[in-house]
Structures are given as C-alpha cells and as structure tokens.
C-alpha positions in Angstrom: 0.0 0.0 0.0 0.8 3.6 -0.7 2.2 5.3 2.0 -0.2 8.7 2.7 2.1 11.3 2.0 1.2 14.1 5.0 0.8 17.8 4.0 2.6 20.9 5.5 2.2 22.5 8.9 -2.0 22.6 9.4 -1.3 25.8 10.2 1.2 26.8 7.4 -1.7 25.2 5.0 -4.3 27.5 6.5 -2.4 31.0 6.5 -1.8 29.5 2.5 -5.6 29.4 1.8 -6.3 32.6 4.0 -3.5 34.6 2.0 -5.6 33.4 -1.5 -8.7 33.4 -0.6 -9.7 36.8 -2.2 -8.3 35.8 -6.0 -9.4 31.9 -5.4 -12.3 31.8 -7.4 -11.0 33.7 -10.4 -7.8 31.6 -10.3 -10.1 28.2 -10.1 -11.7 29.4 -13.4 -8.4 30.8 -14.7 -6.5 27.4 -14.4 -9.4 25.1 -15.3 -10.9 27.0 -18.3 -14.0 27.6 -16.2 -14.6 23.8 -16.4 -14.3 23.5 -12.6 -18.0 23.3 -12.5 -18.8 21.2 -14.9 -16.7 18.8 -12.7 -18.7 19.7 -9.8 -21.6 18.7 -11.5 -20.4 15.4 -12.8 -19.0 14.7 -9.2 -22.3 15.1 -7.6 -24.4 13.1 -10.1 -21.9 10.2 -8.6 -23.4 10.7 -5.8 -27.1 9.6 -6.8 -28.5 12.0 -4.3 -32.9 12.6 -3.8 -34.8 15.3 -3.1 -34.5 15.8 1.0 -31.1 14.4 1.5 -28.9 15.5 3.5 -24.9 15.8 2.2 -21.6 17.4 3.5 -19.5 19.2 1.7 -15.7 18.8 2.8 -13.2 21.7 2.9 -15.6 23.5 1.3 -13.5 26.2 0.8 -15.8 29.3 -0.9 -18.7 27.0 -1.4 -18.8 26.1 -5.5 -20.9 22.6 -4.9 -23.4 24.2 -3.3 -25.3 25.5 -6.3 -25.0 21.8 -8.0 -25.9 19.5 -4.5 -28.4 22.0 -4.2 -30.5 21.2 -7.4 -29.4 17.7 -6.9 -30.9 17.4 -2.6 -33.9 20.3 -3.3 -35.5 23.1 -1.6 -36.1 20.0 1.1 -32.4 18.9 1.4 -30.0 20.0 3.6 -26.0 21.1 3.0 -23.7 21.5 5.0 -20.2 22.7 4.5 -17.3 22.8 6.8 -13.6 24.3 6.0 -10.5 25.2 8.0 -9.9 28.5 7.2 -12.6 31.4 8.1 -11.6 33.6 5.5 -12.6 30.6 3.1 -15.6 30.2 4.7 -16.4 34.6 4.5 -16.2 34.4 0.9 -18.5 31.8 0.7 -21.1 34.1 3.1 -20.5 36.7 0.9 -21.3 34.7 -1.8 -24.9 33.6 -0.7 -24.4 30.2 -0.7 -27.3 28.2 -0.1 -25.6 25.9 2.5 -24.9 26.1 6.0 -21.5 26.6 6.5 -18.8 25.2 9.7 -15.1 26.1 10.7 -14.1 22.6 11.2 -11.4 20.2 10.5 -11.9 17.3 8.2 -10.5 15.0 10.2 -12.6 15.5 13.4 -16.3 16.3 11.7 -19.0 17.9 14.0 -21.4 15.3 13.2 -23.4 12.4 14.4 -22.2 8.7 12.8 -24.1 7.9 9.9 -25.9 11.5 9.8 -25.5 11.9 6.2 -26.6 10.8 2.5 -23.6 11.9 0.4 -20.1 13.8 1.2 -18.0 16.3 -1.4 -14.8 17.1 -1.2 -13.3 18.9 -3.9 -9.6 20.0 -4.3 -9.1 19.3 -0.4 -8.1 15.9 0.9 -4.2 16.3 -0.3 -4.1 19.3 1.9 -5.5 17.9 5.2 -3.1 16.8 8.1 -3.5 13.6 8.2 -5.6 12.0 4.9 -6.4 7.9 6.9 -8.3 10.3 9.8 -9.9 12.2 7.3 -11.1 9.5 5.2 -12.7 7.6 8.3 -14.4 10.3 9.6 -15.7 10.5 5.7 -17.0 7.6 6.4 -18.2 7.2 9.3 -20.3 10.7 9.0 -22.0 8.5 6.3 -25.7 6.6 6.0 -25.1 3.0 5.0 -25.3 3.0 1.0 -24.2 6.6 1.1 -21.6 7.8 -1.4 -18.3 9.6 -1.2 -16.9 11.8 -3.8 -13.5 13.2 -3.9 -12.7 15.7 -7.5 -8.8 16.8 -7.0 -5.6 17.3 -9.0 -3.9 13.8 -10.9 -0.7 13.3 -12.7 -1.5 12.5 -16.2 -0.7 8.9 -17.3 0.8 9.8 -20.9 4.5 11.3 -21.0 2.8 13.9 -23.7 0.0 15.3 -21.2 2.8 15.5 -18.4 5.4 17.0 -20.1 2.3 19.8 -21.1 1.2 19.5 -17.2 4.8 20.8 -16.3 4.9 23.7 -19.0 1.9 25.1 -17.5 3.1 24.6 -14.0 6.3 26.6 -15.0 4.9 29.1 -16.9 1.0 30.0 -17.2 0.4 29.3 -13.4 3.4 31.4 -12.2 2.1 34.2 -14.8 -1.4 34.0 -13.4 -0.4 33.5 -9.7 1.5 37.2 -10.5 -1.2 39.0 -11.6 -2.8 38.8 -8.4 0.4 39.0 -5.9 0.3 35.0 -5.3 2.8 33.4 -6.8 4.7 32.1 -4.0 1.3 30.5 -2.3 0.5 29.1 -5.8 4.0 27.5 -5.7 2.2 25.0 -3.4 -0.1 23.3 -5.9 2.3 21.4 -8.0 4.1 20.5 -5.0 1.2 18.8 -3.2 0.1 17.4 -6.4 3.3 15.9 -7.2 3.4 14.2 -4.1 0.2 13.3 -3.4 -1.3 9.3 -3.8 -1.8 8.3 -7.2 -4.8 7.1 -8.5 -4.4 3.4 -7.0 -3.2 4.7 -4.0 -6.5 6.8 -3.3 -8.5 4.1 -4.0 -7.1 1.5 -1.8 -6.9 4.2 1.0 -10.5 4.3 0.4 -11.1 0.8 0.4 -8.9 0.4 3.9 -11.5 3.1 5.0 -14.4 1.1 4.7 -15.4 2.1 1.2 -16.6 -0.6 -1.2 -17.4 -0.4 -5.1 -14.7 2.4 -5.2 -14.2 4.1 -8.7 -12.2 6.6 -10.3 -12.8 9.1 -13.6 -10.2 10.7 -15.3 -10.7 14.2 -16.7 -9.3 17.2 -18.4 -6.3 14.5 -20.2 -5.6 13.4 -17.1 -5.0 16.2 -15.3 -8.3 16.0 -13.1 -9.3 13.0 -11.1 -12.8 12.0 -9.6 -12.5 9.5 -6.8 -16.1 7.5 -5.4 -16.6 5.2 -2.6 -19.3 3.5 -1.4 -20.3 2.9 2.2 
C-alpha cells in the first residue's frame, strides 16, 4: 500500500488558503478553463442523491458545490459545508451560498455517525493533516449505502499530457499566480500534487477506509481526477 504522503504544517496550510482566498475563485476558473463546475456537476451526479437528503461538503473552501448538491438534494435537502480556514468560509457568506456553513477540521467532523446521504470534497483531501483520519471520519459521518466523492488534482498517465502539465506549472500558473500578488502561495499546488497518492493509491486508501465499489474518472487528459466510494 501507498504510503499517505502528509501535507505541511496545518497551520502553514491554513495562512496559505487565507492569503488566497480573495483571488481563489477567479484563479479556479483561470487554471481550469472555467470547467471546474462542470466537474462539480459530474462529481455530484456520482453521488445519486434525492430530493431531501442530507450531504456534506468537505473543505468547502468558498462554497462552489453548493449550487450543483443544491438542485441535486432540493428546496427540502439540507448542505452542509465545513472548512478550516474562516476567510474561506467569508467568501463563501459573501457569496450567498445556499448551504450552512462550519469552521471545522476534516479530520474530526461535528457530526453524528451515519448522519449523512452523500459527502464532497473537492480540491481538499491532499491538503488535510492527516488523509487515513480524514477519510474515516468521511466515512463514518456517512448513512449506510451513502456515497463519497472526492474531485482533485492527478498526474496524467501519458508522457505527452505530463510533459504539457509541467509547462503550465512553470509558466501559465506562475504568470497568473502574479497578476494577483500569489505566486509564492501558488507555488504549493504542484508540489502537493506531485506528491500526493496516485490514482491506486487513493482508492485502496479508500477501500482500507471502509469504502466498497470504489471508482475513479479521469478528466481534463488526465490532469483532473474523480475518486467515489461507497459505504
């Protein structure tokens, strides 16, 4: 088995994402094309949610799934969302979104045991403290037959789509990271994707977890991974 590679200082991450948080949505769209969403949408129709569940979303940073679980769960659903870092979470109450919304830590979740039908987490697990913690509370927070969706950063799998991965790394990001004062934060995302799990690795992680029928869908040539477990 993979080892779980650890992030940086909680703390260190957290002062990170608080520096960013004011350019973090345009530099989401920036660096995805403004597909991001799309992905959100395709990561919660994994899910198979009804009208009147209940779902989490995980380091929900400035709330983007809360306009997709929210046509997904209904007027009569319930979201919740829970992050880290509290100038995250005031851009997302700025924003309106129609979730209610935690400062918590992923790997100790302020829920009951099997309190949920679906959990989110989207760009987040390779930046918690400790990913085995996070990935059993995950589950445990879960309703028996609920589903877990994870939509994060990959290394592509062809030499041509890598070798393209780096150029951008080295030049478009650190361009775009400029033009908004960030490019030493947004020196961090290669990093932590670089060294994160691979594919494999997520999913047996998962399945040591407690998730079964685990899955993953590659998107954007590779670049973009969704990751889903079933409790």
């Amino acid at each position: 088995m993979e080892p779980v590679p650890r992030s940086d200082c909680p703390e260190t991450i957290r002062e990170l994402f608080a520096q960013i948080s004011p350019t973090y949505d345009l530099m989401n769209s920036a660096m995805s094309l403004r597909l991001h969403r799309r992905w959100r949408n395709l990561a919660v129709s994994m899910l198979g949610l009804s009208p009147g569940d209940r779902v989490l979303d995980v380091c929900c940073g400035t709330g983007d799934f809360a306009i997709p679980l929210r046509k997904a769960v209904k007027e009569s659903g319930q979201i919740l969302g829970i992050d880290f870092c509290a100038p995250m979470l005031q851009i997302a109450y700025k924003k309106r979104v129609p979730m209610r919304l935690a400062l918590a830590d992923a790997c100790r979740i302020p829920l009951r045991s099997e309190s949920v039908d679906g959990v989110t987490v989207g760009w987040g697990l390779r930046n918690v403290a400790d990913y085995e913690s996070a990935l059993r509370e995950i589950y445990r927070v879960l309703k028996p037959g609920g589903k877990f969706v994870s939509l994060d950063m990959a290394v592509p799998r062809s030499r041509f789509s890598r070798s393209l991965r780096a150029a951008v790394f080295k030049t478009v990001i650190p361009v775009l990271a400029g033009v908004f004062g960030r490019r030493r934060e947004y020196q961090y995302l290669p990093n932590s994707t670089n060294t994160f799990l691979s594919r494999e690795g997520q999913a047996e992680w998962m399945r040591k977890a407690g998730f079964n029928d685990v899955i993953w869908r590659d998107l954007f040539f590779g670049n973009v991974c969704i990751h889903r477990g079933k409790k």
